[in-house]
N, C-alpha and C positions, 0 to 999 in steps of 0.2 A: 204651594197650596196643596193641602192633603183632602183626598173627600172618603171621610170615612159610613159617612150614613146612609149606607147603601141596599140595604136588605128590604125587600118589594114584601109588604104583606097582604097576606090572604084574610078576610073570615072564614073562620071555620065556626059548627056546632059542636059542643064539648058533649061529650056521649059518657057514660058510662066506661072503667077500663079496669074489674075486679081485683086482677093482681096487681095491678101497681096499686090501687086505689087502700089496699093494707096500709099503706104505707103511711097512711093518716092516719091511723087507728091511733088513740092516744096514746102517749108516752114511747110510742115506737118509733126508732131511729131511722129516719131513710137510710137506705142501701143503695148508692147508685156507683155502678162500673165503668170504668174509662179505658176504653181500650186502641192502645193509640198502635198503627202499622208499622212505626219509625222508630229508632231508638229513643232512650233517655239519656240525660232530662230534654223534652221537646218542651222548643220556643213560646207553643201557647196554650201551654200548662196553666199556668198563671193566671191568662184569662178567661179560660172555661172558670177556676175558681172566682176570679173577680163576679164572672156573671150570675154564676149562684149565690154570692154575696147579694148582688144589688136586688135578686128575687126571694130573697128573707134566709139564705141556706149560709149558718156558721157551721163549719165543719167540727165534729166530737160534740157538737149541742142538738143538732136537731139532722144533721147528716153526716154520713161517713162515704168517704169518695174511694173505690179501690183502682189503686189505675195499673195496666198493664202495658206492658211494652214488647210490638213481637220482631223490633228488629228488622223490619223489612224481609220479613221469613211470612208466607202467608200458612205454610202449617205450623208454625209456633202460634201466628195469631188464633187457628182453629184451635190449638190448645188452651191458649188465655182466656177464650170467650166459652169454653166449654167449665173453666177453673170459675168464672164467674157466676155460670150459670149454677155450676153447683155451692156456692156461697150465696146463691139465693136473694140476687142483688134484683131490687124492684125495676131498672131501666138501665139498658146499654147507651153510652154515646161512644159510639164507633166512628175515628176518626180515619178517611180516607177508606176508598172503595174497599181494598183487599179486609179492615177490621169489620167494616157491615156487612160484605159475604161471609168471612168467617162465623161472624157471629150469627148470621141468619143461617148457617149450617147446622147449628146445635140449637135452635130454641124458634118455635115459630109463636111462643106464648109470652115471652119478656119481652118488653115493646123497646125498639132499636132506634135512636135518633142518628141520624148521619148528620156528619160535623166538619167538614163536608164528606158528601162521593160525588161520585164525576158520574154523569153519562149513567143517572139510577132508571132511565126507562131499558136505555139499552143492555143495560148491564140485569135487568130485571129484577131489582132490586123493589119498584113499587109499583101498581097498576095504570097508575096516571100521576101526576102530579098534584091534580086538584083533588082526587081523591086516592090517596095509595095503596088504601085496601093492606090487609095482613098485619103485621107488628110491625114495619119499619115508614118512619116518615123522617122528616129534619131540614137539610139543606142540600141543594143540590150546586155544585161549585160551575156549572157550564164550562169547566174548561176544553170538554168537546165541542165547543162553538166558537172558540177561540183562536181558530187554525190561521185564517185567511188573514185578521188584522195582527196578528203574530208573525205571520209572514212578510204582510206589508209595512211593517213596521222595522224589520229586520233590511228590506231593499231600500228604504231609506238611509238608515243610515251605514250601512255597509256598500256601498261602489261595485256594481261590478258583482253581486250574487250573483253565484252561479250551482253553488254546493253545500244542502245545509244539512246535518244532521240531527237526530231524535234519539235524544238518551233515555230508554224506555224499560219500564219490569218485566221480567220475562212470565211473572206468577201473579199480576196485577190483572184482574180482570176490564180494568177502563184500559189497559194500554191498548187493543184493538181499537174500539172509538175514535181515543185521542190521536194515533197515529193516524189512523185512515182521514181524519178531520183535516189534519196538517199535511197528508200524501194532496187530497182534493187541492186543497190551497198553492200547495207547490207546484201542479199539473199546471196551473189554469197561469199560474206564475212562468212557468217555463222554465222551472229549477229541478236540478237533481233533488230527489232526497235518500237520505241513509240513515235508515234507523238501526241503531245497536241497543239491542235487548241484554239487559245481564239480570242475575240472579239476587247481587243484593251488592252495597258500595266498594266491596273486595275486592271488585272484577272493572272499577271506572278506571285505573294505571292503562292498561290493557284495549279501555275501550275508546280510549280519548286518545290515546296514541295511533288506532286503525283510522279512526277521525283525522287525524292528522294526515297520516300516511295515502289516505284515499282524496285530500286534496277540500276538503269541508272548510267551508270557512268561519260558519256557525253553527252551533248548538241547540236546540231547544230541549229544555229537561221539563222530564216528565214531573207532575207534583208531588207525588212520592218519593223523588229523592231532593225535594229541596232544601229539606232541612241540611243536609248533605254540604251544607256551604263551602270548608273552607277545603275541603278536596275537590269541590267541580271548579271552584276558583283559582287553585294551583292546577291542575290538570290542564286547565282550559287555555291559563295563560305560557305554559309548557309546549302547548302546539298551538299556540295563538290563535283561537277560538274564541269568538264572539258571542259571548253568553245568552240566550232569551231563558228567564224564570217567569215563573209564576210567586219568587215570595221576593218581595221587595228586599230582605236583609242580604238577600243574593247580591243583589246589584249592589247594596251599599258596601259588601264586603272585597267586591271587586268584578262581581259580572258587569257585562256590557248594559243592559237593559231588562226591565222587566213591565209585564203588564197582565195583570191578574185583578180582581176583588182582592180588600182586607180579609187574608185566612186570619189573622188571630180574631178580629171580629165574628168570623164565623164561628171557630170554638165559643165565642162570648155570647153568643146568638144563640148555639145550643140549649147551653141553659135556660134559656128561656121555657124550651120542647121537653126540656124533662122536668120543669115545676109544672107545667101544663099533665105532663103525665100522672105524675107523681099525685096530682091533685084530683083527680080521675077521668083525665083527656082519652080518647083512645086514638091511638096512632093514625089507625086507616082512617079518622075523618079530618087529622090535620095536615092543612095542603102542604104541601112540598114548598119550601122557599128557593126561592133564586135572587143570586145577585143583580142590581139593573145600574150599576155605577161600578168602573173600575180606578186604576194606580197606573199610570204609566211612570216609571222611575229610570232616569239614563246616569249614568256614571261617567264624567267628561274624563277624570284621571284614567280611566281604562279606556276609553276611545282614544287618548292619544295615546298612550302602549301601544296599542294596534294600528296608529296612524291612520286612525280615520279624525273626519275632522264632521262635527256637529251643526247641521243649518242653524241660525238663529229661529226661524221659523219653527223647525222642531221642536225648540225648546222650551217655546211659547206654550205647547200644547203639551208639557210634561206636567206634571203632578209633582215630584219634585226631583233637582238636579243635586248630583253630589260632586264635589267640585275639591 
């Protein structure tokens, strides 16, 4: 069973939003920019488009989508989102925290949807959630709240934790949050933790191997490099490391587990925050979404790799097993 219908809505009052609100002016083309933190092509590509579809947007007929890619570089991303700004694009949907900092660096007047970011109070990304105030509003991913059931979810089915580690960005501004989230949950567990910060996925040979070397028995990767699949997957099973993601195609591709909300839903979700824009919403009065349903997904062919062996009880309570 998959449960995809997960996204908790708010009312909001639709206000006035002069620049994006051009963007009805007759015969004029939307302009909306995608600037995504991760390489290309990224997995949900696809469905940010899908969701413009289902909200009236053909692409070359009544919109034009420019998408960017900054590589998990957070000063390339300041670049893309500054190259946007000056093509004059009516709305950003910045996917993952470091592309809506960036972008909130160069423009406090082009209204920013996050698609998702993690941890947008702490990271001070918007005022509140019920009211965000400034140009950025969208979706907020809570994966800083996700530490403790991430963890307990890891001592079930791994024997014997005692050493986990956090593959974490060293220039992502949620990685603070999200580790500190997952240090609390560890304490209170009684577990080492080891977080390894790198720079961008050229430095995981490297970082998965100290992992190893220091005696870790699992991982948790941070969501900015999830797309990152089929090197945390070799890596991980190279110093036999127990995988927790946050994106389900993880576990299918060969992590151990994962449990997050549907990210491609949330890219599909965006779209919704930018016809709302586009149509003359303004940002600061649409609340903030969050997830209130997640995926927990286990992978049995890589549990026995690792000779662990799966409760039936657990399995009971998965979303879906890959077998």
């Amino acid at each position: 069973m998959r449960r995809r219908d997960f996204i908790a809505l708010f009312g909001s009052a639709v206000l006035a939003w002069p620049y994006a609100a051009r963007a009805q002016q007759a015969g004029r083309m939307a302009q909306v920019g995608v600037l995504v933190a991760e390489s290309a092509p990224h997995p949900f590509a696809e469905a940010f488009r899908a969701g413009m579809r289902d909200v009236g947007y053909a692409e070359g007929r009544n919109v034009m989508i420019h998408w960017r890619y900054a590589n998990g570089l957070f000063s390339r991303a300041v670049e893309l989102a500054a190259e946007l700004v000056g093509i004059n694009v009516d709305v950003i949907a910045a996917h993952h925290t470091p592309a809506v900092k960036a972008s909130v660096s160069v423009t406090r007047m082009i209204p920013i949807v996050m698609s998702p970011a993690g941890a947008p109070l702490e990271t001070g990304l918007v005022a509140s959630l019920a009211h965000p105030g400034g140009n950025v509003t969208g979706l907020s991913s809570m994966e800083a709240e996700l530490g403790s059931k991430r963890i307990d979810l890891l001592r079930e089915v791994v024997p014997g934790l005692a050493r986990v580690a956090v593959l974490g960005s060293k220039s992502d501004p949620f990685t603070r949050p999200f580790v500190q989230d997952i240090r609390e949950a560890a304490n209170r567990a009684g577990l080492q933790l080891q977080p390894i910060l790198v720079d961008a996925p050229s430095e995981f040979e490297g970082a998965f191997a100290a992992m190893g070397a220091a005696g870790a028995q699992a991982v948790i990767i941070q969501p900015l490099f999830g797309p990152q699949t089929s090197m945390i997957v070799a890596f991980a099973a190279k110093h036999h490391l127990a995988v927790m993601s946050s994106y389900g195609d993880t576990t299918r591709a060969g992590g151990l587990i994962s449990y997050s909300a549907d990210h491609a839903a949330y890219f599909k979700r965006a779209a919704v925050f930018v016809d709302k824009i586009l149509k003359g919403a303004k940002p600061a009065d649409l609340p903030v979404e969050q997830p209130t349903k997640f995926e927990l997904i286990v992978n049995l062919n890589t549990a026995k790799s690792l000779g662990l062996t799966i409760a039936q009880s657990f399995l009971l309570e998965t979303d879906e097993v890959i077998e």
